[in-house]
Every structure is written in C-alpha cells, then in structure tokens.
VEXKEDO-812188 format. One record per residue: z, y, x of N, C-alpha, C, O in turn. Coordinates in pm, whole numbers, padded with zeros to 5 digits, always signed. Layout:
residues N
ZYXZYXZYXZYX ...
end
This chain:
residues 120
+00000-00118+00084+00000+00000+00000+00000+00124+00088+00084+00130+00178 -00098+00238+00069-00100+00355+00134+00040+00432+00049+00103+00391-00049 +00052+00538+00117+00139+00653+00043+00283+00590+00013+00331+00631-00093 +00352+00512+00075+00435+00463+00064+00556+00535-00020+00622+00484-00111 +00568+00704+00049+00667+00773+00051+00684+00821-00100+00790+00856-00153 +00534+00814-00172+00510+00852-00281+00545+00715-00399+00507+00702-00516 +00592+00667-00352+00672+00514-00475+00791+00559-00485+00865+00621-00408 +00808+00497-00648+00944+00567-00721+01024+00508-00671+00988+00420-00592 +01157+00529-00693+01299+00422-00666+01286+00330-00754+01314+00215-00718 +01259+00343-00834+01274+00178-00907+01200+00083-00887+01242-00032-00897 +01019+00125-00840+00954+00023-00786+00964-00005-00651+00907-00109-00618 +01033+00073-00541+01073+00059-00435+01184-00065-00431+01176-00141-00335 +01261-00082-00505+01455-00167-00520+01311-00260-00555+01267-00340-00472 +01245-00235-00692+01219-00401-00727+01109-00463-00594+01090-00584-00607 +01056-00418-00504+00981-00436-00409+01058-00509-00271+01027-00614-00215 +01167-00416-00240+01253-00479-00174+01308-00608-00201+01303-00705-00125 +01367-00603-00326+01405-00754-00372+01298-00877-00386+01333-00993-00365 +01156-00840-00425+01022-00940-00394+01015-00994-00301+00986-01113-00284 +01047-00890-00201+01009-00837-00042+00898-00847-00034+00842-00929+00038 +00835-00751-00117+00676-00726-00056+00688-00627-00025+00579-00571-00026 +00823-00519+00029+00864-00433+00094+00958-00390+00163+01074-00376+00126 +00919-00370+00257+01144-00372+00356+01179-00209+00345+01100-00114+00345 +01272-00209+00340+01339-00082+00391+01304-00020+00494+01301+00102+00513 +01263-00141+00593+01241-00010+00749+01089+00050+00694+01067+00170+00683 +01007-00037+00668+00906-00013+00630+00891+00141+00548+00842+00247+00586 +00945+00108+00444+00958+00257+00359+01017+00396+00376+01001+00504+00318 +01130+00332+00528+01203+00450+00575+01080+00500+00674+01039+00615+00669 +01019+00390+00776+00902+00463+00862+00813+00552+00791+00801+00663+00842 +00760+00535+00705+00634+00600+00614+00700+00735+00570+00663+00848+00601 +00799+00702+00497+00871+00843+00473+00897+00945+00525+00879+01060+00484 +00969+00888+00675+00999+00988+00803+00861+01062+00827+00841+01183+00815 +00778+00970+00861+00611+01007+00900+00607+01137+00827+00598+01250+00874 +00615+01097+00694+00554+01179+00572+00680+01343+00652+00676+01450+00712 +00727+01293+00619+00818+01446+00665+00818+01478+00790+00900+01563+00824 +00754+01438+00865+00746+01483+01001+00622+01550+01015+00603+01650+01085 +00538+01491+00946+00386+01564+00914+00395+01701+00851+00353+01804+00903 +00445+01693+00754+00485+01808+00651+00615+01934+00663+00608+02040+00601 +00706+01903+00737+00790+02007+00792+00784+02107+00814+00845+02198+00759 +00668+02118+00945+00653+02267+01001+00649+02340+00890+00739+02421+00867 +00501+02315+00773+00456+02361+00657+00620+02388+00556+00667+02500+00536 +00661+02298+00522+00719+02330+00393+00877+02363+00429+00954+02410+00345 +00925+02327+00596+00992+02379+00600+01152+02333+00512+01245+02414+00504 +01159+02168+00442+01249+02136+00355+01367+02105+00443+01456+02169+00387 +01413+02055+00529+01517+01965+00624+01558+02090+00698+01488+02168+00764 +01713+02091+00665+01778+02138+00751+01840+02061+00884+01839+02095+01002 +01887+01961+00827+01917+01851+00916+01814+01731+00920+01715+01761+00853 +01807+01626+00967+01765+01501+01005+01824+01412+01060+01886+01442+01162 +01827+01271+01012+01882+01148+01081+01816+01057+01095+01867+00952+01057 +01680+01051+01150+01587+00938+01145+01651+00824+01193+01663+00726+01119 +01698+00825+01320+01761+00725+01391+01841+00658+01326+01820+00537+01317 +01940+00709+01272+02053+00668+01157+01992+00607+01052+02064+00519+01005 +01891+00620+00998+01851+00670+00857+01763+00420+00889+01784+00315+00828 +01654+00469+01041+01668+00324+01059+01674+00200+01062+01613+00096+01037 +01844+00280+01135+01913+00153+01164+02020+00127+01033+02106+00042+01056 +02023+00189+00905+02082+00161+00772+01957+00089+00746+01966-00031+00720 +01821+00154+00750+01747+00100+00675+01752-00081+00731+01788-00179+00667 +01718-00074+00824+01761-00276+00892+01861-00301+00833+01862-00414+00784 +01976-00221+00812+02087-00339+00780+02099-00345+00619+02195-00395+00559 +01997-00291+00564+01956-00267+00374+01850-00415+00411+01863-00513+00337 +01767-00420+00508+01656-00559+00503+01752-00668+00491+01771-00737+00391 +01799-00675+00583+01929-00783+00599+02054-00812+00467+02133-00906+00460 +02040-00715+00387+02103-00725+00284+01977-00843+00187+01978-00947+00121 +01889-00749+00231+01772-00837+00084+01729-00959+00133+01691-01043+00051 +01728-00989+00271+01672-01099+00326+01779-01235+00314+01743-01352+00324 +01961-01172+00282+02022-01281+00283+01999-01344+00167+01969-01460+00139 +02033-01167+00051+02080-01263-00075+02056-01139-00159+02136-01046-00146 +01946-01125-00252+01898-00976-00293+01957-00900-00392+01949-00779-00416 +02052-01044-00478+02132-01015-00541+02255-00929-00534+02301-00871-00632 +02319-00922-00383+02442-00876-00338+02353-00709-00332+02430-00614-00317 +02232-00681-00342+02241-00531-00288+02277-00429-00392+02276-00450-00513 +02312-00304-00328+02362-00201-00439+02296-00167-00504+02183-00215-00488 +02313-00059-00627+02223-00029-00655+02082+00069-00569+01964+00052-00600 +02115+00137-00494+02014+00187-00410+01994+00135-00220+01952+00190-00118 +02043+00022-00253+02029-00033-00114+01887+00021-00050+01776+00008-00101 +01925+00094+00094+01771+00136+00130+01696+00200+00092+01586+00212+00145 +01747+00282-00049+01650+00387-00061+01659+00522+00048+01769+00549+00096 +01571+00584+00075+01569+00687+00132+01604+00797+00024+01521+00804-00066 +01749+00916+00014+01756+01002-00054+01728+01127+00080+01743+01096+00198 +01696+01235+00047+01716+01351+00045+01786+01445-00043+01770+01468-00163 +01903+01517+00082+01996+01571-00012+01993+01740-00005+01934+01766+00100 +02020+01828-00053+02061+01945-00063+02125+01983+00041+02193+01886+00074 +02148+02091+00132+02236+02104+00231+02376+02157+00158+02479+02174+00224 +02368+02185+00004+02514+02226-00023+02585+02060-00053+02703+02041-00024 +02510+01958-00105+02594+01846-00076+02672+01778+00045+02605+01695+00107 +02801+01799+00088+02858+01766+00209+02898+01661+00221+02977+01599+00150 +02823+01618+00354+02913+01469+00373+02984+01454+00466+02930+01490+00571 +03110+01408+00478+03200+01441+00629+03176+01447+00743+03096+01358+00772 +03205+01511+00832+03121+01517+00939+03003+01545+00968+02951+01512+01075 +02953+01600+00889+02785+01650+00946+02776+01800+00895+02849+01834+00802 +02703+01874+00943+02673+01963+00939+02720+02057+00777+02672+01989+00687 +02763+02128+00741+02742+02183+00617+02736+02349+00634+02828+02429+00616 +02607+02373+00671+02545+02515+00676+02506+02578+00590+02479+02697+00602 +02495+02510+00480+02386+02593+00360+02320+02646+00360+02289+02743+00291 +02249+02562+00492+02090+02656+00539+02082+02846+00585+02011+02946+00581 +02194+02803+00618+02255+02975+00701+02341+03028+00819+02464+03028+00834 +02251+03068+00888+02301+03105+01034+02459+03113+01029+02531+03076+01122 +02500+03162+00915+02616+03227+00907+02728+03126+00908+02844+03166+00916 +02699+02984+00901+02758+02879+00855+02704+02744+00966+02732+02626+00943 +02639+02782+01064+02598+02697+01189+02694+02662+01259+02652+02631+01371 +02842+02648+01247+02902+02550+01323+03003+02522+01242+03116+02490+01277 +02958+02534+01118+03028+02432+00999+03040+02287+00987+02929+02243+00959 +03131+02188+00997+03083+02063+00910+03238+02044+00843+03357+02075+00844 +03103+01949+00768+03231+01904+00614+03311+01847+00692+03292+01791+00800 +03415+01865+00625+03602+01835+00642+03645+01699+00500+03755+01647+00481 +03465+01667+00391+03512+01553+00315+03356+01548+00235+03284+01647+00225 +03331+01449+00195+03174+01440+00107+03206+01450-00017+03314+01418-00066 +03091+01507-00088+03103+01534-00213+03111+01436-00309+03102+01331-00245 +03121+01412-00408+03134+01285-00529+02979+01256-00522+02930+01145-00505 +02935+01333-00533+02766+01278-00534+02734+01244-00426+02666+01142-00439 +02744+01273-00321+02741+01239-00195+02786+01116-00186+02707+01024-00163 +02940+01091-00207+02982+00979-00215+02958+00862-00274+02991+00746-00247 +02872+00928-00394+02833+00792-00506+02665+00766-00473+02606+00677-00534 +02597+00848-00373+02455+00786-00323+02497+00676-00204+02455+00562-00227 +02571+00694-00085+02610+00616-00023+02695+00500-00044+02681+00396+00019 +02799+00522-00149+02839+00389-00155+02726+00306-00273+02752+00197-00324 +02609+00381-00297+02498+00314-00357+02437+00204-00292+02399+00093-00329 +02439+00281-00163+02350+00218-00063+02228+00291-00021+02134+00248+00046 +02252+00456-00091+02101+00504-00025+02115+00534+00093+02225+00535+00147 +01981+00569+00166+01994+00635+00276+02006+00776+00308+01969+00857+00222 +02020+00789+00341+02058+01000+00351+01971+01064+00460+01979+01185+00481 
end
C-alpha cells in the first residue's frame, strides 16, 4: 500500500492484528511523511522518531505474540498538541518564552493515549 501515513486508525489496529501491517512499518512512512513536509507546514515542535521506533517494535511484538493482548491503540502513531504535557518532555507551547519548560506531570489525555498504547 502507498500513502501509508494517510490510513485511518481503525484500519491501521485491524491491519496490525492481520499483520498485513507492522507498526514499524507505519511508524517509518509516517516519519518520512513528516520529514518531507515540515520545513513547509511547519507542524512539530518537538520530535521522537527514535523513541517513537523503538515503541513502534515493541507494539510488533505485542501483535506478533498474541494480537489479542494489544491495547486499544497499540502502535498507533498520535500527534499531539504542544499544550498536551507529558512528564518530562518539553512543554513550550510553541514559545520562546517557555523553551526550558518541561512538564512536572502528563495530562489525562496524554495519559489515556499512552496507556492506549499510542505512539507519541
């Protein structure tokens, strides 16, 4: 499948669980896609490709044991808002003024994509 980045979450989870799609797979295409498109649109304040990964392998390894055990968003790739904080990382709100900020705790939404299983 071309355009990877452009598949919904729901046919992404049911793809993963087929496995006629892995996680790293969908996290590579994605990154691509935003690495292409950045300069232009300018969306990412932060980035964790590296991170982003090596969750995504250990989301394959979830579907490859037992596809049943995965969360509900095991391996999806989210993109978040920079006002959503997650501990320890950065929380600038996309403003100079706030560049050596980080969260001191993650937000409930924050909290409820990751213990989903998305990726961030």
């Amino acid at each position: 499948m071309t355009d990877l980045h452009y598949l919904s979450a729901t046919d992404a989870l049911a793809k993963f669980r087929s496995r006629e799609l892995s996680p790293v797979e969908l996290m590579e295409a994605t990154i691509a896609r935003a690495e292409a498109v950045e300069p232009d649109v300018n969306a990412f304040c932060h980035t964790y490709y590296e991170r982003a990964l090596e969750q995504a392998k250990a989301a394959e390894g979830v579907y490859a044991r037992d596809p049943d055990a995965a969360r509900p968003l095991e391996g999806l790739p989210v993109g978040l808002k920079d006002e959503v904080e997650i501990a320890g990382e950065p929380a600038t709100q996309a403003s100079l003024a706030f560049k050596d900020l980080v969260a001191e705790e993650t937000t409930p939404i924050g909290e409820r994509i990751l213990d989903a299983g998305g990726i961030i």
